[in-house]
C-alpha positions as CSV (number, residue, x, y, z in Angstrom):
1,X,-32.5,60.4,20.8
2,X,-30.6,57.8,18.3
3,X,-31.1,59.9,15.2
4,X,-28.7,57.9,12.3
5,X,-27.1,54.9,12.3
6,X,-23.9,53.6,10.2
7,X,-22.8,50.0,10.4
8,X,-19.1,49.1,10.2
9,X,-18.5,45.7,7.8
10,X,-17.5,44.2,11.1
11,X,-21.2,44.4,12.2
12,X,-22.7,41.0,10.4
13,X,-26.0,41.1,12.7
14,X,-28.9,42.8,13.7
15,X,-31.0,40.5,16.3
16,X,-34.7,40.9,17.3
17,X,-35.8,44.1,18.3
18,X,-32.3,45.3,18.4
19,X,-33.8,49.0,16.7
20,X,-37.5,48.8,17.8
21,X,-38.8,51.8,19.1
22,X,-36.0,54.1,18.3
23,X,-38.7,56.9,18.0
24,X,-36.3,59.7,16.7
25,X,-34.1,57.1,14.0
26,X,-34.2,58.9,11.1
27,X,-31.6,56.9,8.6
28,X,-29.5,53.8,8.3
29,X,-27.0,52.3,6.5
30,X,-25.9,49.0,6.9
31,X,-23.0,47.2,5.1
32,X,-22.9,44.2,2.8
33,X,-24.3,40.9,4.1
34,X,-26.2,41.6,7.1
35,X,-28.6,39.9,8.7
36,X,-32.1,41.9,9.8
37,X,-34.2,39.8,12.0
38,X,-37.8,40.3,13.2
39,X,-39.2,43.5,14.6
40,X,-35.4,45.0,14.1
41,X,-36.7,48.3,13.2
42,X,-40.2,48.2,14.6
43,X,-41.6,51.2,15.6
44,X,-39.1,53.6,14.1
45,X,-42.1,56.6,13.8
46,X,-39.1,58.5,11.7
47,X,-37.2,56.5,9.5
48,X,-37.4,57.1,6.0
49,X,-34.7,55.5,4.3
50,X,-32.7,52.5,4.7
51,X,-29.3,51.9,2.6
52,X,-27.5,49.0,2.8
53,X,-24.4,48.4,0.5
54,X,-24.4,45.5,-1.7
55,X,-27.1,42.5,-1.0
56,X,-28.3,42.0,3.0
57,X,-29.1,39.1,3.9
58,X,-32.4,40.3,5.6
59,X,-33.3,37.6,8.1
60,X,-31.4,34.5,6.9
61,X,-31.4,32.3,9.6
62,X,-34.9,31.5,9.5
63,X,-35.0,31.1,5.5
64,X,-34.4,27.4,5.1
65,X,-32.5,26.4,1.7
66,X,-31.9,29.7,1.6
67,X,-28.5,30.1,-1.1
68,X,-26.0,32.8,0.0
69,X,-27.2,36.1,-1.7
70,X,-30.9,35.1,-1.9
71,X,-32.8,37.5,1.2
72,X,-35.8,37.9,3.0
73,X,-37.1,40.6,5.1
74,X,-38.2,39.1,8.9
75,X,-41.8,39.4,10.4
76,X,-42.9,43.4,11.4
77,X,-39.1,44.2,10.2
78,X,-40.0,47.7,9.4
79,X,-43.7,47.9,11.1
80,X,-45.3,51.0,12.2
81,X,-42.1,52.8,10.5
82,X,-44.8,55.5,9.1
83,X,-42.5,58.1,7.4
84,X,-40.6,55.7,5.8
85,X,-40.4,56.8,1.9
86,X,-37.4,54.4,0.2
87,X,-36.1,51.2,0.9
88,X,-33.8,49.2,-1.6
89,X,-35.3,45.3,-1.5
90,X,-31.7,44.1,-3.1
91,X,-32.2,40.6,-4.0
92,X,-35.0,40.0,-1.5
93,X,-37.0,36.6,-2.7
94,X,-39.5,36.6,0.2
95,X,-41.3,39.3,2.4
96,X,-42.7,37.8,5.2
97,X,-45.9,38.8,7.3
98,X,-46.7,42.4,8.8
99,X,-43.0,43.6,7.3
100,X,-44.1,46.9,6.1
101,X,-47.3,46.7,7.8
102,X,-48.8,50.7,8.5
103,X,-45.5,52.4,6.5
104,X,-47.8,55.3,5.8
105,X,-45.6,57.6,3.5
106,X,-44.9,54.5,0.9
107,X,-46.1,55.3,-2.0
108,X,-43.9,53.0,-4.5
109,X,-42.0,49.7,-4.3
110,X,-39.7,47.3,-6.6
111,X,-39.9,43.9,-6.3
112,X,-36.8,42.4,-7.0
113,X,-36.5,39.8,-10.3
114,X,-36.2,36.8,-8.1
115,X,-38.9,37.3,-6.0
116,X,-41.1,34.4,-5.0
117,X,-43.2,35.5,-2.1
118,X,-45.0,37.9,-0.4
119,X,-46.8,36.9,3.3
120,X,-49.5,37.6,4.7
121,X,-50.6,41.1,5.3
122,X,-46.9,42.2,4.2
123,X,-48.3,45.7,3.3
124,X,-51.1,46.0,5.2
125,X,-52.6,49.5,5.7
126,X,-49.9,51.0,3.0
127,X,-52.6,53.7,2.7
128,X,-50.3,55.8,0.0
129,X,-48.9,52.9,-1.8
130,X,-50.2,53.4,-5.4
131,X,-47.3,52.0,-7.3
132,X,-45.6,48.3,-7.3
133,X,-42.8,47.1,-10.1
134,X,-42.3,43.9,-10.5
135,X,-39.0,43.0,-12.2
136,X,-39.8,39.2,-12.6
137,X,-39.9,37.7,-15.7
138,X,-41.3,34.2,-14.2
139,X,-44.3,34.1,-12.4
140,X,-44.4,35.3,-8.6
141,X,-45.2,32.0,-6.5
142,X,-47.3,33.7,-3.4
143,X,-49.0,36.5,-3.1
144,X,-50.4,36.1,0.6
145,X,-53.8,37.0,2.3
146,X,-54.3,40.5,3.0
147,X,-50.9,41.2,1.6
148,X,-52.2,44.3,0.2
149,X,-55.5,45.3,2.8
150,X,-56.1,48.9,2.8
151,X,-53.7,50.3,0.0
152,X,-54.4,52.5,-2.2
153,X,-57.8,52.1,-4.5
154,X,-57.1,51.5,-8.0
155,X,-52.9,50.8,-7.2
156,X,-51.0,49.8,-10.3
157,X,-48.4,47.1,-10.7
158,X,-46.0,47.1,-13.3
159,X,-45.0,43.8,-14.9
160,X,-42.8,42.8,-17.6
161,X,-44.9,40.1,-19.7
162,X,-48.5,38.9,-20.2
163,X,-47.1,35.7,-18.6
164,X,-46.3,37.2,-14.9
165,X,-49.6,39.6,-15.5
166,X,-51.8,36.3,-15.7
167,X,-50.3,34.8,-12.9
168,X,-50.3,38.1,-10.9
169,X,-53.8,38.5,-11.9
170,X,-54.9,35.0,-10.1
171,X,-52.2,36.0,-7.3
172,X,-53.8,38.9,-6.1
173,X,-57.4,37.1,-5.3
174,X,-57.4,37.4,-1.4
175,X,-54.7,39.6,-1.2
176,X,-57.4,42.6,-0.4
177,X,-56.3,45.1,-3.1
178,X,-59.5,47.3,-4.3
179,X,-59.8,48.0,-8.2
180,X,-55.9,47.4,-8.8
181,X,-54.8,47.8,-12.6
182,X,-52.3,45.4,-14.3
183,X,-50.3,47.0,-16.5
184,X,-46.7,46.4,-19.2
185,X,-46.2,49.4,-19.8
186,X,-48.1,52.2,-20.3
187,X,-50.6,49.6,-21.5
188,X,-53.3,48.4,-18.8
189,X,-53.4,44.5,-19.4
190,X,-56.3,43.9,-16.6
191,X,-58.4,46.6,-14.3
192,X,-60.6,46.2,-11.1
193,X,-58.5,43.6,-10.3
194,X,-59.9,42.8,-6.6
């Protein structure tokens, strides 16, 4: 019946699982510089927003070379979480596989400046997610298979230069999205991207 949770600073950790299945957990809020691992929040049918203050260090300890402040979100992290609307990526540089995988309701989401990669299947079956910003100025180094299977038809992504749209453009071969549009802007750089 765990409806809300709200982390005191003393709380650095959340291990595997530690959430997973908390079928009525509607919110959370975490505190600065904590770690998420995999499957921490899988399962949660109604969460729909997760606040954290400051940057989270979302899975850490498996991110090798991984510089304090730079995050990741683990494996399934927020799986099967199918009402959740709004999640704040911080300074995530790397979403790994199934993280968001079947979050129904998400119908937008920033990528953070200093991302670098996005897993496998990372949004997989996304149905509403129509809408992806990417704040990078650099190009984005992985885009991985399936990463985008089953989102919306004809999503949009947001860049900030022709330079990341090229290199997003070649990024998104494999990644399963159906007639996506590239755009800076209002202005459409490349369509029926597949």
């Amino acid at each position: 019946n765990l409806r809300k949770v709200v982390l005191p600073k003393s709380i650095t950790n959340i291990d595997i699982e530690s959430f997973h299945n908390c079928k009525k957990l509607e919110k959370v809020t975490l505190p600065k510089n904590t770690v998420i691992h995999n499957r921490a929040f899988k399962d949660c049918k109604n969460l729909k927003t997760l606040e954290y203050k400051g940057t989270s260090e979302f899975d850490s300890i498996i991110f090798y070379g991984a510089k304090k402040g730079e995050t990741r979100i683990g494996e399934e992290a927020f799986a099967n979480c199918v009402k959740l609307e709004k999640i704040n990526l911080g300074k995530t540089r790397e979403i790994e596989p199934n993280a968001f995988e079947n979050c129904k309701s998400l119908k937008s989401i920033s990528l953070p400046k200093n991302m670098t990669a996005i897993c496998d299947e990372a949004f997989l079956d996304c149905k509403n997610l129509s809408k992806v910003t990417v704040k990078s100025k650099k190009d984005i180094l992985g885009i991985g298979e399936d990463a985008f299977e089953n989102t919306k038809k004809g999503i949009k992504f947001y860049v900030k230069n022709k330079r990341v749209a090229k290199s997003l453009k070649k990024q998104l071969k494999g990644s399963g999205v159906r007639n996506a549009k590239i755009l800076i802007g209002k202005k459409v750089v490349y369509k029926n991207v597949k």
